[in-house]
Structure formats: structure tokens, C-alpha cells
C-alpha positions in Angstrom: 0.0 0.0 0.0 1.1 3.4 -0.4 1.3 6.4 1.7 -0.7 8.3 -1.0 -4.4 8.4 -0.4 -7.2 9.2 -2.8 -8.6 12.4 -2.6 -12.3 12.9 -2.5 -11.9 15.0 -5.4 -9.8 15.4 -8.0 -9.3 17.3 -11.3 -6.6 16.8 -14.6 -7.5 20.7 -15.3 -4.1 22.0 -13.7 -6.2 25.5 -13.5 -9.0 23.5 -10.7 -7.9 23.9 -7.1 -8.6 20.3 -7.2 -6.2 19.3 -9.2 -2.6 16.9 -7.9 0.0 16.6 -10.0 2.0 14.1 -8.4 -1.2 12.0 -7.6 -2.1 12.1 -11.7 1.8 10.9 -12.6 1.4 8.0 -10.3 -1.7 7.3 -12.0 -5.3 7.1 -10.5 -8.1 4.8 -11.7 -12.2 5.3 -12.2 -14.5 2.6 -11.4 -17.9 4.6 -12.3 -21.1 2.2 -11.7 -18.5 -1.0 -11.8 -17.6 0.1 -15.5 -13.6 1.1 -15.7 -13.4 4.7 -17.3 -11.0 6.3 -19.1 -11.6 9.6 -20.0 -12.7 10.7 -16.7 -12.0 14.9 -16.6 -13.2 15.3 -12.6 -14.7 13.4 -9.9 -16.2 13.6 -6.5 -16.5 10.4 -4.7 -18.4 12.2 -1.9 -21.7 13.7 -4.3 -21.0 10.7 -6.5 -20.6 12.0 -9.5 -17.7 12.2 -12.5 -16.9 14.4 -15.9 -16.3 12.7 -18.2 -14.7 14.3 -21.7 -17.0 13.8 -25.1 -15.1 12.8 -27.9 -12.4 15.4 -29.2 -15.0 18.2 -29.4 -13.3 21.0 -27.4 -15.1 24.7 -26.5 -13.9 28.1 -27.3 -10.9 28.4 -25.1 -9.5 24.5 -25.9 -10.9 22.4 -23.7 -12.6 19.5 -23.4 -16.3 19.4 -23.6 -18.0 17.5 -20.8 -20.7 15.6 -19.3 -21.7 15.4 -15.7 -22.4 11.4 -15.1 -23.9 10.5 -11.5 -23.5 7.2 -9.7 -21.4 5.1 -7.5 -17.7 6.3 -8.1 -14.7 4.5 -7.0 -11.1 5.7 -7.2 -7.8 3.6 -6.7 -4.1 4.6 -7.6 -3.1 2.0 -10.5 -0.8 -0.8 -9.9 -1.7 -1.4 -6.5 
């Protein structure tokens, strides 16, 4: 096990106060509704809820468009 623990929330925007750098390059996994995700943008374990990024569509200022999924979320740091 590592020291590390997952944070209720967390964000790869590195302009959210909710995003972790360090925590991202070790490399954190979504379980959302049992269902492994992979383009996950933000979640909150707490509210139960993720972002998840649509496609390669992006808005005005470059970045991803999302959708606001809710359901039983589940974060782990990979490889352990």
C-alpha cells in the first residue's frame, strides 16, 4: 500500500484547485457504476458524480467538452 491516499476530489484541469499533479503521474483509476473509465476529466467520490470528456470536441478556449455522469464512483491509484 502506499502512503498516498485518494482524494475525495480530483481534477486533470491544472487550473482546478482540485487538481494533484503528483497523484495524476502516479496514475489514478475510475471505477464509475463497476464500468472502468478512461476519460474521466473530474470526480467527487463524496456527491457521486464524474466528468467525463466527449469525444475530441473542445469549446472556445481549448478544452474539453463535458458531461456530468452520477453514480457510484470508485477511485484507486493504478498498480496497486
Amino acid at each position: 500500500m502506499s502512503d498516498q491516499t485518494i482524494p475525495d476530489r480530483l481534477s486533470v484541469d491544472p487550473s482546478s484547485p482540485h487538481h494533484n499533479a503528483e497523484l495524476l503521474q502516479q496514475g489514478v483509476g475510475i471505477r464509475f457504476n463497476g464500468v472502468e473509465k478512461t476519460n474521466v476529466e473530474e470526480y467527487c467520490i463524496s456527491e457521486g458524480w464524474v466528468r467525463v470528456s466527449l469525444g475530441k470536441t473542445v469549446d472556445r478556449r481549448g478544452k474539453p467538452l463535458t458531461q456530468l455522469l452520477k453514480g457510484k464512483v470508485e477511485a484507486y491509484i493504478k498498480g496497486e
